[in-house]
C-alpha positions in Angstrom: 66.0 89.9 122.3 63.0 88.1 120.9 64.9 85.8 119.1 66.6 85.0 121.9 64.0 84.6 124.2 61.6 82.4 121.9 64.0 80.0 120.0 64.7 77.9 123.2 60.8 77.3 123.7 60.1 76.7 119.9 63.3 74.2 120.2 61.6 72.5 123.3 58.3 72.3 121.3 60.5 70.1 118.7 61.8 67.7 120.7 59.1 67.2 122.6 57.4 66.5 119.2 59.3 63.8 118.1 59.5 62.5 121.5 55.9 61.8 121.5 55.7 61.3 117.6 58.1 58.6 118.1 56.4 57.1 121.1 53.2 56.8 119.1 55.1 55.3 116.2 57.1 53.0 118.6 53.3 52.4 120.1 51.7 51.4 116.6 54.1 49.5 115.5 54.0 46.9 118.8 50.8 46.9 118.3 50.5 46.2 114.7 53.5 43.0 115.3 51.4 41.8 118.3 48.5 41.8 116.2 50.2 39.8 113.5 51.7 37.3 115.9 48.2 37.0 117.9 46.6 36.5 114.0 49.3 33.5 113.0 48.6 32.1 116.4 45.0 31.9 115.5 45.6 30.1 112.2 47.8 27.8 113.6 45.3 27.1 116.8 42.7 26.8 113.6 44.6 24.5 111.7 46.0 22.2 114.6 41.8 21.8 115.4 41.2 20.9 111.9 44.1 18.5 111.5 42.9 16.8 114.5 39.2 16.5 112.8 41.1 15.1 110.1 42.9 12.6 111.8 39.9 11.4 114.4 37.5 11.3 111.5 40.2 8.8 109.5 41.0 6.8 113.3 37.4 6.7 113.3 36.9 5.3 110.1 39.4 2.6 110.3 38.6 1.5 113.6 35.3 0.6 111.9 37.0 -1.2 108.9 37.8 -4.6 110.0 39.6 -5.8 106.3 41.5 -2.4 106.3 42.9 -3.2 109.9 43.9 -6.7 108.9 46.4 -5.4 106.1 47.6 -2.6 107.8 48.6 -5.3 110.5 50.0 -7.7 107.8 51.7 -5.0 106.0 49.3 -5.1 103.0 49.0 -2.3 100.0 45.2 -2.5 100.8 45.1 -0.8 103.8 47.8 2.0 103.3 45.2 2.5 100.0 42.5 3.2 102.3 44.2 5.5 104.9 45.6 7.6 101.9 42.2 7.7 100.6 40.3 8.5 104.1 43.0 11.3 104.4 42.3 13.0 101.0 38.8 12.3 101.8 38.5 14.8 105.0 41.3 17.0 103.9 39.3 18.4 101.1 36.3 18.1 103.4 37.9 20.6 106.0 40.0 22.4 103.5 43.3 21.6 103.7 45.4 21.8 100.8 48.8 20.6 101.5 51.0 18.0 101.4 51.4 14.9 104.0 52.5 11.8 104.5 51.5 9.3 107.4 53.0 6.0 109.4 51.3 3.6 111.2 52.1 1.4 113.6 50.9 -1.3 116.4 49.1 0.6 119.6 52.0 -1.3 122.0 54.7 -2.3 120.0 58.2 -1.7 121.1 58.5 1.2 118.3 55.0 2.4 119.1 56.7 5.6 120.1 57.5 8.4 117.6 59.8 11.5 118.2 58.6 14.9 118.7 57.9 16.5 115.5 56.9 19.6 113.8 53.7 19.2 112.3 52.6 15.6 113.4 49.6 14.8 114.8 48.8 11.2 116.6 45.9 9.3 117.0 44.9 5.5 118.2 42.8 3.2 115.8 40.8 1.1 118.1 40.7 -2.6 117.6 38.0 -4.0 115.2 35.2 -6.3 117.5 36.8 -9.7 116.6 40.1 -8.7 115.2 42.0 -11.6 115.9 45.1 -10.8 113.5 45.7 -7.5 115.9 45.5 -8.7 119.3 47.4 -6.1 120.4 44.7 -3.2 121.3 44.8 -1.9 118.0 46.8 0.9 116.1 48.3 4.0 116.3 48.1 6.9 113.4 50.8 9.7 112.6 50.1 12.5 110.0 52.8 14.9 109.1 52.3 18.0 107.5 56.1 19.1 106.3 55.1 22.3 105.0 53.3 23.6 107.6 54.3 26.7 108.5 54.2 27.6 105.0 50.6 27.0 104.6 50.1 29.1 107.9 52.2 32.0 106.2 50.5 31.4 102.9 47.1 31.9 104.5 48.6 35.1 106.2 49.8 36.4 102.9 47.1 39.6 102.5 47.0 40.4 105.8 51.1 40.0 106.1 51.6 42.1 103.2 49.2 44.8 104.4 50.4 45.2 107.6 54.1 45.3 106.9 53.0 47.9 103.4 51.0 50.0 106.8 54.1 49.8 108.6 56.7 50.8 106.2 54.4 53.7 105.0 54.4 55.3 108.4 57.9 54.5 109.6 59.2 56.0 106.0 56.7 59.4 106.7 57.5 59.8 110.1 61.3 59.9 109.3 60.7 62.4 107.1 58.4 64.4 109.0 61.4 64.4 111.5 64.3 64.8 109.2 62.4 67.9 108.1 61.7 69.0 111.1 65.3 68.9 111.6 66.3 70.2 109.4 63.9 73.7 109.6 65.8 73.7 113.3 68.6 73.9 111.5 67.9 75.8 109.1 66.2 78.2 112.1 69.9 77.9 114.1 71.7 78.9 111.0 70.0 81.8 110.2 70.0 83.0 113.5 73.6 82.6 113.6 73.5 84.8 110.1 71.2 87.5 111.4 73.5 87.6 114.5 77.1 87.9 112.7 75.2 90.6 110.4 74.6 92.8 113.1 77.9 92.5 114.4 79.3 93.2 110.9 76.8 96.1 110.5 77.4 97.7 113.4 81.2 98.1 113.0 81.4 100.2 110.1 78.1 102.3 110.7 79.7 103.2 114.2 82.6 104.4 112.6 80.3 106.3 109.9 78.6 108.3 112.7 81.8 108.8 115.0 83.5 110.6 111.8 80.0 112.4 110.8 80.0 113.3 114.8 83.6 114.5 114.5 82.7 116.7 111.5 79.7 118.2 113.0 81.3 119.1 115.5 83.3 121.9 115.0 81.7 123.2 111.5 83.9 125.9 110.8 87.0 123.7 111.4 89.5 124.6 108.4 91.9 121.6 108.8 91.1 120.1 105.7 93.8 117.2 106.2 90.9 116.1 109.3 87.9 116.9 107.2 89.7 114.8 104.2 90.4 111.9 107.3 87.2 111.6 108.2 85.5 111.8 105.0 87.8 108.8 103.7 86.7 106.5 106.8 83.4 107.4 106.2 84.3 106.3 102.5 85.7 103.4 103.0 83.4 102.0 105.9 80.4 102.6 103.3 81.9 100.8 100.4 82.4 97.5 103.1 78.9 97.7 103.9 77.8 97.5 100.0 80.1 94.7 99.8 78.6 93.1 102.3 75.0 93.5 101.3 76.2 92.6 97.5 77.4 89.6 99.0 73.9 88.5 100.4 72.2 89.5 97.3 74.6 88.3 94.6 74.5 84.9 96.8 70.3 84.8 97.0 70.3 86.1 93.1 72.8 82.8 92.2 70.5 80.6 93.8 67.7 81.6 91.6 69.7 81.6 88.7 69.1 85.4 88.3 72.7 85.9 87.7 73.7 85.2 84.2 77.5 84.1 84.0 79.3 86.4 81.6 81.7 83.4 80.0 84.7 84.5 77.8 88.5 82.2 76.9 90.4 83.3 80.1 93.7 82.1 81.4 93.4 80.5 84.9 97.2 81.5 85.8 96.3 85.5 85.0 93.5 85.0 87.4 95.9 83.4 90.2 97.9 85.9 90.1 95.4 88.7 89.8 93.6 87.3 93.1 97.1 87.0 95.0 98.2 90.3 93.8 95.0 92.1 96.1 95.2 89.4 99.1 99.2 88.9 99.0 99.7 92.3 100.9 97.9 91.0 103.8 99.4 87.6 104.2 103.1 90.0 103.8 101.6 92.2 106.8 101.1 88.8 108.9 104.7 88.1 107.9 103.4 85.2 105.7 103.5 84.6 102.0 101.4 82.6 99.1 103.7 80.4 97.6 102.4 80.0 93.6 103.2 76.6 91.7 101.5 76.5 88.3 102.4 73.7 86.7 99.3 72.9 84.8 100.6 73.0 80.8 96.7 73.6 79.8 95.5 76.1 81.5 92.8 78.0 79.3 89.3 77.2 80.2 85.8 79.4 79.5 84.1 80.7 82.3 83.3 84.0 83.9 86.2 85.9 85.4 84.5 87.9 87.6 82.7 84.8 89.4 85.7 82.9 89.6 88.2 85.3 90.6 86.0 86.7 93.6 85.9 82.1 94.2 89.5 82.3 94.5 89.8 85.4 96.3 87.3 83.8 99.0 89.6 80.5 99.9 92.6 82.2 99.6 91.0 85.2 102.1 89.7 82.1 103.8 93.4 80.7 104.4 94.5 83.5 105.5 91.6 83.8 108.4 92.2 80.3 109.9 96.3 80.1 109.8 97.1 81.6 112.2 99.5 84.9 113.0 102.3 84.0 110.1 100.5 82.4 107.2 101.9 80.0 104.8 99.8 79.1 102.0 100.6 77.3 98.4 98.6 77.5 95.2 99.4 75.0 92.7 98.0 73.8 89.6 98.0 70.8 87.5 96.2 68.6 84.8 93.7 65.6 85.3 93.0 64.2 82.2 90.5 66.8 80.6 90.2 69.0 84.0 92.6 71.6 84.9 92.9 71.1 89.1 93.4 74.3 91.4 94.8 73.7 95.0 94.9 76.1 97.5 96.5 74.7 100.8 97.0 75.7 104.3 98.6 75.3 107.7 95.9 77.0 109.6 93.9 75.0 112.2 92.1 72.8 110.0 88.4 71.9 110.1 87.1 68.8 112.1 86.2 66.0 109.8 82.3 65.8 110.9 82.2 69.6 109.5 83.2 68.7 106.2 80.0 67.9 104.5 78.6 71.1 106.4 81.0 73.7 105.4 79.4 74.6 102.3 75.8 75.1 103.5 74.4 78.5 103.4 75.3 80.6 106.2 77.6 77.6 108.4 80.2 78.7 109.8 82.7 75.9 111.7 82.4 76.7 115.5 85.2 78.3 117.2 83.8 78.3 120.9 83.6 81.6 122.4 86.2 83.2 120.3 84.8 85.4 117.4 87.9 87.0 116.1 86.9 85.8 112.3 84.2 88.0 110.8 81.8 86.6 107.9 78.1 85.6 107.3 79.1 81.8 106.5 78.4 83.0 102.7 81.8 82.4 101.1 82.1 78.4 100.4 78.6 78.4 99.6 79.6 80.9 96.9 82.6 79.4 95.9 80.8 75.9 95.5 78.2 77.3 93.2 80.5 79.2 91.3 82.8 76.2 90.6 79.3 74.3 89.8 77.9 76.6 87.4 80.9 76.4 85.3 80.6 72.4 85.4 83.3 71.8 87.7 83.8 70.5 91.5 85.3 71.4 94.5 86.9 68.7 97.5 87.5 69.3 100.5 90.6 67.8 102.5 91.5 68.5 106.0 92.0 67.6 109.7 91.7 69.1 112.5 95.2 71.3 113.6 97.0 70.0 110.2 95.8 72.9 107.9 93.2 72.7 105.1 93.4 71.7 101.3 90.5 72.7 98.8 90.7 71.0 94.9 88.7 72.8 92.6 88.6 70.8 89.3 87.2 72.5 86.1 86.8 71.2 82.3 89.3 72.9 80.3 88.5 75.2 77.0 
């Protein structure tokens, strides 16, 4: 009941969590890329003013520089000579370090007009007093800066690099703050889930252990033995489920920590096919079904432990059974890959959805079914079965869709 009853507020807490974490981020980081825009705008603003001081303090120059006017005017080396060194002149004095070029041109000639472009800046050189050869009200002054917005960035550079270094930082902790978060939910669901289905496998068999120690009790000095003998085999038999059960939990916590030690011998993989069909084939033949064997595999000795791996093949085969339905059909073939003997063990149950697959061997997932819960289980088995298959350097594949059965390939190294 408390589980119940607190795991929808604690879920709340979360989302509400990231909501708000991600608000914040979302908050920070508009503010951090306004704050970068605002800051190249500046530069620019600060570069435009000093290009302009630039080019008024050159104007001004010329305008004063009655020889340097002439040749401009006549076309002469002279006076480009002296705008070029005017320019490098008041560049260095305000600081700028980049390269330009420049045009000049009469202040009301019929090509006195230049284009709109990026980084040019204009300015009018006033006639000379007395400047006969220009006549025309003097000249006008383009600088270009062609690499503009490169020295803008290029000034940026530390304060680019920090805030982008700032934002990547807290973007790349926050998702994992929230990936972890989700994960402890799900982690949380699961084992809810678990703690749920064992109860209800629990609760079966120690009902039926008290209903037969009620049955006994009651009538002490009952002398049908064949009842006594009844009852004493179902309280038996429900006991030795629920120390399988509890050996499955433990023997699956103890592999995780490695506490386990695997036993490996030479065994014969088709002995232990037909060992772990021989216990499970009875209840596919009460289902009217059958396991259809097809051991082709010419190699078929590997080292492992046979314990581990029959109880692996005993689980997908029980599995296949529990998902096909009321007459299984299910085929177990093997076959060699080059140095790994492969195991198949197919289906025509009701497959598994394909967004499930990666899931299905996580501790303690089970595939949802709905409201139906007519297959028992902690979600324990393919998490076995994977790191069984793993601790003897092998893998296991998956293959199946969704009302078209279900195909597992375990591949293991030969002897």
């Amino acid at each position: 009941m408390i589980i119940f009853e607190t795991a929808p507020m604690k879920l709340n807490r979360n989302y509400l969590f990231i909501a708000v974490s991600s608000l914040a981020l979302l908050t920070v980081i508009i503010i951090q890329v306004s704050w970068i825009f605002e800051t190249a705008r500046v530069k620019e603003e600060l570069f435009n003013e000093k290009a302009n001081m630039v080019l008024s303090k050159t104007a001004e120059a010329l305008s004063l520089d009655k020889r340097a006017c002439m040749n401009l005017e006549c076309g002469g080396v002279g006076g480009t000579r002296k705008v070029d060194s005017l320019f490098n002149y008041y560049m260095k004095l305000y600081n700028i370090r980049i390269s330009y070029y420049f045009e000049v041109k009469p202040m009301f000639s019929s090509q006195s007009a230049w284009p709109q472009q990026a980084g040019a800046y204009t300015a009018c050189v006033k006639e000379p007093v007395n400047n006969s050869l220009l006549g025309q009200g003097g000249l006008r002054l383009k600088l270009v800066f062609p690499e503009k917005d490169q020295f803008i960035l290029a000034e940026m550079d530390t304060i680019f690099i920090t805030s982008i270094t700032l934002i990547l930082v807290v973007l790349i902790l926050s998702c994992r703050t929230i990936l972890s978060l989700m994960k402890e939910k799900e982690i949380s669901e699961h084992t809810t889930d678990f703690l749920n289905n064992m109860t209800h496998e629990f609760k079966t068999p120690l009902t039926n252990i008290a209903l037969a120690g009620k049955m006994i009790l009651k009538d002490p000095a009952q002398s049908n033995e064949e009842k006594i003998k009844h009852y004493s085999s179902i309280i038996l038999e429900e006991n030795e489920k629920l120390r399988l059960q509890v050996e499955q939990v433990l023997s699956m916590t103890a592999l995780e920590r490695g506490e386990i030690p695997l036993q490996k011998t030479k065994l014969d993989v088709h002995e232990l096919i037909h060992s772990a069909v021989k216990c499970i084939g009875i209840q596919a033949e009460s289902k009217e079904g059958g396991i259809h064997l097809q051991l082709n595999a010419t190699r078929h000795m590997l080292v492992g432990d046979s314990a581990h791996l029959a109880n692996a093949l005993c689980n997908l085969v029980d599995n296949a059974l529990k998902y096909s339905g009321e007459k299984p059909d299910i085929a177990i073939s093997t076959h060699n890959n080059g140095q790994n003997l492969l195991i198949t063990i197919r289906d025509k149950g009701i497959g598994i959805d394909e967004k499930y697959h990666k899931k299905v061997f996580d501790k303690f997932f089970r595939v949802p079914t709905g409201d139906v819960h007519n297959v028992k289980g902690f979600g324990l088995g393919l998490a076995y079965v994977k790191k069984i298959v793993e601790l003897h350097g092998g893998s296991i594949e998956l293959l199946s869709e969704k009302g078209k059965g279900t195909t597992f390939i375990i591949s293991l190294p030969h002897a």
